[in-house]
ROSE-4610 file (N, C-alpha, C; in Angstrom, 1 decimal, always signed):
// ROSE-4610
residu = [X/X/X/X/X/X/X/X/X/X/X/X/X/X/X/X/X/X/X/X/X/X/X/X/X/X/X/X/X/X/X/X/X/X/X/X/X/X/X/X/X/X/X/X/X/X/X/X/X/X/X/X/X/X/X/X/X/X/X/X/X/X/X/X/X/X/X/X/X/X/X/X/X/X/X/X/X/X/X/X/X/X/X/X/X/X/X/X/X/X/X/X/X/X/X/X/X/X/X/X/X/X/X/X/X/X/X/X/X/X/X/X/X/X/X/X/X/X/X/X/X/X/X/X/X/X/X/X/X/X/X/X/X/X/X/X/X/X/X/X/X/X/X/X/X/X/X/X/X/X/X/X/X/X/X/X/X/X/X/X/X/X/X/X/X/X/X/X/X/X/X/X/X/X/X/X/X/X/X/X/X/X/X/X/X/X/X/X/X/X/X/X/X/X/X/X/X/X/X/X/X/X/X/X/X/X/X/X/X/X/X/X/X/X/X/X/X/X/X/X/X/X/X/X/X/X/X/X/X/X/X/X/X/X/X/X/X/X/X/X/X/X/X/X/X/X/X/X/X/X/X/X/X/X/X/X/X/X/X/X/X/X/X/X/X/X/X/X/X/X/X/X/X/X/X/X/X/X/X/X/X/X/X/X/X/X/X/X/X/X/X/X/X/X/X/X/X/X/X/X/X/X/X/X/X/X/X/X/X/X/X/X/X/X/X/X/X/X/X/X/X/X/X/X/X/X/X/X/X/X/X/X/X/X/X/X/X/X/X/X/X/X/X/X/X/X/X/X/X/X/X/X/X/X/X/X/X/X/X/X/X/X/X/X/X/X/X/X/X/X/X/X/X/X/X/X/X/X/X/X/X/X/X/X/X/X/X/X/X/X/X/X/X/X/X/X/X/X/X/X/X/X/X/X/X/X/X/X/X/X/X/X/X/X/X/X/X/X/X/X/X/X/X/X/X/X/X/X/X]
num = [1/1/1/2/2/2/3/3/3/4/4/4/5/5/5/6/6/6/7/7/7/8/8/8/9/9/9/10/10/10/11/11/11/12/12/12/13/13/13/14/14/14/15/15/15/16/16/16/17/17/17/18/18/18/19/19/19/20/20/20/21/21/21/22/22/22/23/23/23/24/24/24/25/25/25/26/26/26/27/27/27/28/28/28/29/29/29/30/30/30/31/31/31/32/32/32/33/33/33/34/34/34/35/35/35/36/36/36/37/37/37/38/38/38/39/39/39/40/40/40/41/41/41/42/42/42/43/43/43/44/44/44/45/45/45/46/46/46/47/47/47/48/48/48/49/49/49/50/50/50/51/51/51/52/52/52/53/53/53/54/54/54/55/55/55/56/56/56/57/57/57/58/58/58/59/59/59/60/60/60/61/61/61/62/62/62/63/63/63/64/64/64/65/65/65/66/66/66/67/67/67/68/68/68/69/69/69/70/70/70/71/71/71/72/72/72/73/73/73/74/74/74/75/75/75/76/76/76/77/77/77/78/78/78/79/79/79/80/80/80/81/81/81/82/82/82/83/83/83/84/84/84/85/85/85/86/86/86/87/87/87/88/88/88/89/89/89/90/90/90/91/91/91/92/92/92/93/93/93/94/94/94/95/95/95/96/96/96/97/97/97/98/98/98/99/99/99/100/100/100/101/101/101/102/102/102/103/103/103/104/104/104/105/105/105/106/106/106/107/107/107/108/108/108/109/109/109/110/110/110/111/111/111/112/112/112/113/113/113/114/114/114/115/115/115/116/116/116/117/117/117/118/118/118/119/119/119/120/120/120/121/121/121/122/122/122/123/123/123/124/124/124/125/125/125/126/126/126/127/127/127/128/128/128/129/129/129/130/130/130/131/131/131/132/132/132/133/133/133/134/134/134/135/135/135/136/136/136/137/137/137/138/138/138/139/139/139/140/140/140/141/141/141/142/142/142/143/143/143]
x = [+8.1/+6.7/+6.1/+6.7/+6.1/+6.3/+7.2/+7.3/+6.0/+5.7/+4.1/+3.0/+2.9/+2.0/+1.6/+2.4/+3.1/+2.3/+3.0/+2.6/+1.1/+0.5/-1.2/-2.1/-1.2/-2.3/-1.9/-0.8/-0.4/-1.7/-1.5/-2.6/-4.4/-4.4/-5.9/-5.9/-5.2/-5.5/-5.8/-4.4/-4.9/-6.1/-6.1/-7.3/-8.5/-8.9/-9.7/-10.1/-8.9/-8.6/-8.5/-9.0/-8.9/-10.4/-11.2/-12.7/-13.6/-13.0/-13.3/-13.2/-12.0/-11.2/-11.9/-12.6/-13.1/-14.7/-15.3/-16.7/-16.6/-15.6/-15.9/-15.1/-14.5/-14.0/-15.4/-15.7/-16.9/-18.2/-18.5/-19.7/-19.2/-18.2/-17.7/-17.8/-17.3/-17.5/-18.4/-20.0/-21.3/-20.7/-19.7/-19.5/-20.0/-20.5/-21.3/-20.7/-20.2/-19.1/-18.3/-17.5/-16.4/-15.2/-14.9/-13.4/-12.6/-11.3/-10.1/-10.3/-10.9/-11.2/-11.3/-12.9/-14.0/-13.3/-12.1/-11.5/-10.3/-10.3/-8.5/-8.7/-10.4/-9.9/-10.2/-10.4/-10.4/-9.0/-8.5/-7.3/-6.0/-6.1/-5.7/-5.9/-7.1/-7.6/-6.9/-7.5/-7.1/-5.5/-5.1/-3.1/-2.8/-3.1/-2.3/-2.7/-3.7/-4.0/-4.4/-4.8/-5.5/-3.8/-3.4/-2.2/-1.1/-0.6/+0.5/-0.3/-1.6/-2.0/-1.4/-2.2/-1.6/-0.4/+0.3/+1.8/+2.4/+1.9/+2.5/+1.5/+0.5/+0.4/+1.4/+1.6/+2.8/+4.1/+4.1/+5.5/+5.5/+4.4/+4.4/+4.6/+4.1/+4.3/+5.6/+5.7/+7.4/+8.4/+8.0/+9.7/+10.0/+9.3/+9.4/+10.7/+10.7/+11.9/+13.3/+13.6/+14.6/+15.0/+14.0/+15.0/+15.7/+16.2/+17.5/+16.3/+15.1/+14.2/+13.2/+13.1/+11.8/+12.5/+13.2/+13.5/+12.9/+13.6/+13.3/+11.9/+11.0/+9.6/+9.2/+9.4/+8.9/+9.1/+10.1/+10.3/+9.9/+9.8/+9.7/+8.1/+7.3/+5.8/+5.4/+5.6/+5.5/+5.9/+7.1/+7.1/+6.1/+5.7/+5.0/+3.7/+2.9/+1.5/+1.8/+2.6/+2.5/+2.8/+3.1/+3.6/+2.0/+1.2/+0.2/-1.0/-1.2/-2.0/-1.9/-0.4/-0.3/-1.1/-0.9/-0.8/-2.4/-3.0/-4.1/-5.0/-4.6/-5.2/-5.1/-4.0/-3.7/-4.6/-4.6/-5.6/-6.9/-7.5/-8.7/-9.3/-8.4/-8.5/-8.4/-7.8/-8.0/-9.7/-9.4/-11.1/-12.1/-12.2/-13.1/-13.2/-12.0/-11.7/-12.0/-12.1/-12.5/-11.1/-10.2/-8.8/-8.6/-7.8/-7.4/-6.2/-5.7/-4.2/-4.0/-2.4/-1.8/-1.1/-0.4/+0.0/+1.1/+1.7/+2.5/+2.1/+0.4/+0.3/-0.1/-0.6/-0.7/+0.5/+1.7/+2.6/+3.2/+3.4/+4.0/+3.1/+1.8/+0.9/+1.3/+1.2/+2.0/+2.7/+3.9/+5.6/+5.0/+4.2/+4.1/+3.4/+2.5/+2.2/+2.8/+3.9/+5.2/+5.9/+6.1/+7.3/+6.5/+4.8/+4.1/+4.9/+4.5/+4.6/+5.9/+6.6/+8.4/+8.3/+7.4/+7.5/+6.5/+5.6/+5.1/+5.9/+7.2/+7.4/+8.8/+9.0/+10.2/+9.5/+8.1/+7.2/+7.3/+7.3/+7.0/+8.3/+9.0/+10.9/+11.1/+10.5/+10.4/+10.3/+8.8/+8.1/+8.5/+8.8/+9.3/+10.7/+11.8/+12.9/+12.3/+11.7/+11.0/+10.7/+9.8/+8.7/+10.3/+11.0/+12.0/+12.7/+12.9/+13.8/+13.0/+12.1/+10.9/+10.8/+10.8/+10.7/+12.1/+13.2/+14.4/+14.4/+13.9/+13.8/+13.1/+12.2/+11.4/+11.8/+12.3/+13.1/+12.7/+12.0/+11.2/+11.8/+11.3/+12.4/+11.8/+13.4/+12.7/+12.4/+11.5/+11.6/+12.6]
y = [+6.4/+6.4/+7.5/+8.8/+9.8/+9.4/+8.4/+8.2/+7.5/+6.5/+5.5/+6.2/+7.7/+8.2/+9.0/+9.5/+10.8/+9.8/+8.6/+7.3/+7.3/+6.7/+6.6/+8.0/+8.9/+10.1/+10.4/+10.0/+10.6/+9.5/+8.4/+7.4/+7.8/+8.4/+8.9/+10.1/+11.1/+12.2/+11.5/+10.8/+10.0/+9.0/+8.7/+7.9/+8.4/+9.6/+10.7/+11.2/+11.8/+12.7/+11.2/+10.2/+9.2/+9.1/+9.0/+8.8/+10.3/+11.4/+12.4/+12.5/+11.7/+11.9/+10.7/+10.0/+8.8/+9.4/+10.2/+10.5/+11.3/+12.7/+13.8/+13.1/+12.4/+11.9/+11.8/+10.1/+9.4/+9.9/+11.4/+12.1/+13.3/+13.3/+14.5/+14.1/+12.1/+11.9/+10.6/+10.8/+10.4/+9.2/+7.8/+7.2/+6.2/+4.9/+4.2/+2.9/+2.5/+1.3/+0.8/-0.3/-0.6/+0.0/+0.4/+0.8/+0.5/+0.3/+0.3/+1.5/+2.9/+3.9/+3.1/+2.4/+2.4/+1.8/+0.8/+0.4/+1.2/+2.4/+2.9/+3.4/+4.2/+4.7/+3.6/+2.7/+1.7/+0.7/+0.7/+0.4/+1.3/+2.1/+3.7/+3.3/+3.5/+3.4/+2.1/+1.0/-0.2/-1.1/-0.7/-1.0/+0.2/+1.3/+3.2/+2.8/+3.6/+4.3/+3.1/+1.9/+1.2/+0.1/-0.2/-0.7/-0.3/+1.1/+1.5/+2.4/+2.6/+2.4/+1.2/-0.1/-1.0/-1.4/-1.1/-1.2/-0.4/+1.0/+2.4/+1.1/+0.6/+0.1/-1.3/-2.0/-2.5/-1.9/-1.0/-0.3/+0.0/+0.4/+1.1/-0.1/-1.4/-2.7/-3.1/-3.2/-4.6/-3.5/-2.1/-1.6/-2.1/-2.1/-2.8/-2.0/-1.1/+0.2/-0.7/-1.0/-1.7/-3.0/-3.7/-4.4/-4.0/-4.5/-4.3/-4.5/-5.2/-5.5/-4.1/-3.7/-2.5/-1.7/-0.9/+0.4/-0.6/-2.2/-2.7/-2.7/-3.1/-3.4/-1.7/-0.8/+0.6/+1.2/+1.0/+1.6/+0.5/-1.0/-1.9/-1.5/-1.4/-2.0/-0.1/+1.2/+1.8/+2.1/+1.9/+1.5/+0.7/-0.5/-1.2/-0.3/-0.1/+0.3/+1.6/+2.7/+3.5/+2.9/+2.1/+1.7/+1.0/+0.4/-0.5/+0.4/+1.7/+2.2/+3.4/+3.9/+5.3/+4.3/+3.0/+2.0/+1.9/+1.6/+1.5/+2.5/+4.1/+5.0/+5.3/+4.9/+5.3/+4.4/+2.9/+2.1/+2.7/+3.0/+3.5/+4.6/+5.5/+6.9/+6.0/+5.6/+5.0/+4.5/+3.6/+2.9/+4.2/+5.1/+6.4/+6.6/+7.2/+8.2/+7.6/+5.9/+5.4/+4.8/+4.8/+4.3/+3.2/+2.3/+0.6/+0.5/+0.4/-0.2/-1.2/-0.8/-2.1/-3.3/-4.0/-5.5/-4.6/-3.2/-3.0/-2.3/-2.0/-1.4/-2.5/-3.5/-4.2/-5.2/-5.7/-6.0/-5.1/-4.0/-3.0/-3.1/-2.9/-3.0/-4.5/-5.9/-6.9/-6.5/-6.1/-5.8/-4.9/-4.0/-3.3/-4.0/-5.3/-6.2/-7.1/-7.4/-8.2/-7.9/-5.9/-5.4/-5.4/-5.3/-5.1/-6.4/-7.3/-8.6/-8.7/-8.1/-8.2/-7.2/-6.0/-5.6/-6.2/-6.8/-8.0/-8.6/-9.6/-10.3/-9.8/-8.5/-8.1/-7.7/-7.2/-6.4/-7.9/-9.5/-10.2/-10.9/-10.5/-10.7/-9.6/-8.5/-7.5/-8.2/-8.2/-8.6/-9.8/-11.0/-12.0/-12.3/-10.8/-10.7/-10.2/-9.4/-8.2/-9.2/-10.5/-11.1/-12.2/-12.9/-13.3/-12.5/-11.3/-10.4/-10.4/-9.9/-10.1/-11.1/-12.2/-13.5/-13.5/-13.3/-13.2/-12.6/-11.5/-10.1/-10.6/-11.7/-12.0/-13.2/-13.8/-14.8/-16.2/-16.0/-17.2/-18.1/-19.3/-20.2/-20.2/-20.3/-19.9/-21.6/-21.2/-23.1/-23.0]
z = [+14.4/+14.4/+13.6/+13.6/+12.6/+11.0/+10.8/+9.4/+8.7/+10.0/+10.0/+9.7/+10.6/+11.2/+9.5/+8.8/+7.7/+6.7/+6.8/+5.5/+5.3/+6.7/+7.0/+6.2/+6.9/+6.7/+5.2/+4.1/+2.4/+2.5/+2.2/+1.4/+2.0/+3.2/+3.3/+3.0/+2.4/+1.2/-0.4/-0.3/-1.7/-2.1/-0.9/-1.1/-1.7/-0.6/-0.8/-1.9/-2.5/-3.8/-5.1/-4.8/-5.6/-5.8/-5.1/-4.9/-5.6/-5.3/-6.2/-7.2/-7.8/-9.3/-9.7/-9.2/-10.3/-10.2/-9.1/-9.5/-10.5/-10.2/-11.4/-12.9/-13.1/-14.6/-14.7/-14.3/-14.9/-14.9/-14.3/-14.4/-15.7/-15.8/-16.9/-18.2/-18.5/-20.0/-19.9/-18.9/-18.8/-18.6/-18.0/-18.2/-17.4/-17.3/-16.4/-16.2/-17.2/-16.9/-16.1/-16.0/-15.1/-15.4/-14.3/-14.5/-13.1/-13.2/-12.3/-11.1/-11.7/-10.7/-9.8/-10.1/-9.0/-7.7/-7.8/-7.1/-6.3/-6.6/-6.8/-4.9/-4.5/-3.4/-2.6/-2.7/-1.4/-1.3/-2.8/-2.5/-1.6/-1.7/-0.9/+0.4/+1.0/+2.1/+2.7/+2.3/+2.7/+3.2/+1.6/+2.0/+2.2/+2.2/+2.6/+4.0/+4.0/+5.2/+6.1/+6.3/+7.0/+7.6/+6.5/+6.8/+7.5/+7.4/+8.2/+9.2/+10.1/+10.8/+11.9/+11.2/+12.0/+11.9/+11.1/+11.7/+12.1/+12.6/+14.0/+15.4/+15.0/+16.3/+16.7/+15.7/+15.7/+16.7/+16.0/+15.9/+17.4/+18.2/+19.3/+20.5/+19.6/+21.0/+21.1/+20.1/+19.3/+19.0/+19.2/+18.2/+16.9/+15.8/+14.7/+14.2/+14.4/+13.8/+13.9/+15.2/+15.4/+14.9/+14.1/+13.4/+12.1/+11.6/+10.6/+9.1/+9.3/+7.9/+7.9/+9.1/+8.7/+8.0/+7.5/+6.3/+5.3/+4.5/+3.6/+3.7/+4.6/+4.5/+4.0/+4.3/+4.7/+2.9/+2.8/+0.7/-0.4/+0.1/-0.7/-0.9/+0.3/+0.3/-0.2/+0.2/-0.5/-1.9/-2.6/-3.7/-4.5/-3.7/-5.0/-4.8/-4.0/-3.5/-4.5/-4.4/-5.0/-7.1/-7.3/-8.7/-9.1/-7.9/-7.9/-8.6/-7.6/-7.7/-8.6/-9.4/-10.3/-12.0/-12.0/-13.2/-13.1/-11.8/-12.1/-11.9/-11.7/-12.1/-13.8/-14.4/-15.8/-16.7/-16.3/-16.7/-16.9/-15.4/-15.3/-15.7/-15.8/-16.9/-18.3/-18.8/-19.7/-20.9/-19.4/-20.4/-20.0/-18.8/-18.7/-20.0/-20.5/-21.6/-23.1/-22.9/-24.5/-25.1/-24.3/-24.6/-24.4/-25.5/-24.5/-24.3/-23.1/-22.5/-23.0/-23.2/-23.7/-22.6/-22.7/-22.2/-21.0/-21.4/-20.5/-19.1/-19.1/-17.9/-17.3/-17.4/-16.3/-16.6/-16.9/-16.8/-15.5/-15.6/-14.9/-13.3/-13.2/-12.2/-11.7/-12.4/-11.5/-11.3/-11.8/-10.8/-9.8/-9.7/-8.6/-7.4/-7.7/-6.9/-6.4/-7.4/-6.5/-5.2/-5.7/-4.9/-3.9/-3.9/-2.3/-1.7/-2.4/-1.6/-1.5/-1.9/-1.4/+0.2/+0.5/+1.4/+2.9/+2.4/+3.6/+3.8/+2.8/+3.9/+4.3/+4.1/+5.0/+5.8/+6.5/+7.5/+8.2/+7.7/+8.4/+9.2/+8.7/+9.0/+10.2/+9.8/+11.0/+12.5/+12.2/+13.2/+13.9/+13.2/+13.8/+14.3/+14.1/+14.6/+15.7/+16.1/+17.1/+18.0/+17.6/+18.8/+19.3/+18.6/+18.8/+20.3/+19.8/+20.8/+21.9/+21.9/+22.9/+23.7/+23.0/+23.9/+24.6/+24.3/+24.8/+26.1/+25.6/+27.7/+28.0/+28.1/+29.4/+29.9/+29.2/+29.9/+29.4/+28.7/+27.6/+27.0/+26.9/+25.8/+24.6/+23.7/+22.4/+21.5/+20.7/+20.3/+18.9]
């Protein structure tokens, strides 16, 4: 549970320090445009900090730990989230700064969208070995 707890609270510093770093860029080179920033700290907040929240509350009903899929869900989904969000700070510094990205940052930013979605559904393999087990100790039939 402290690994949950450690996860939540890095992505709400980052989050944080994401939302600073897109006001002071785009007040530093007058910029008023769209950018990737504008999005970066709520993506933080949202899949960081808001997501492994609810899965320590998870964790605290079901024992998600104990199945054999939560480590995969746990490196897979931060891996991508962290790949998701370094590609789309470089992007968004980018167009700030007057630069254009090329085909391979958002090439790279999908793969980092994939690996999330490779770590949901090992989070959902988790959980569904968990409620499985669950249903078992109480004496439940399983369908």
């Amino acid at each position: 549970m402290r690994k949950l707890f450690f996860a939540a609270l890095t992505y709400t510093v980052l989050g944080l320090l994401a939302g600073i770093y897109y006001r002071e860029l785009t007040k530093a080179y007058d910029f008023t445009g769209d950018t990737q920033l504008s999005t970066l700290h709520t993506h933080l907040l949202a899949l960081g900090m808001l997501a492994f929240l609810i899965v320590l509350a998870l964790e605290k009903v079901f024992t998600l730990s104990a199945s054999r899929w939560f480590r995969y869900f746990f490196w897979f989904y931060n891996a991508g989230l962290l790949i998701t969000v370094a590609l789309m700070t470089v992007h968004g510094t980018l167009t700030v700064v007057g630069s254009t990205s090329g085909a391979a940052i958002a090439g790279i930013a999908g793969l980092g969208h994939i690996v999330i979605t490779v770590g949901i559904a090992f989070l959902f393999a988790c959980l569904y070995a968990r409620l499985r087990h669950a249903g078992s100790d109480t004496g439940a039939k399983k369908n």
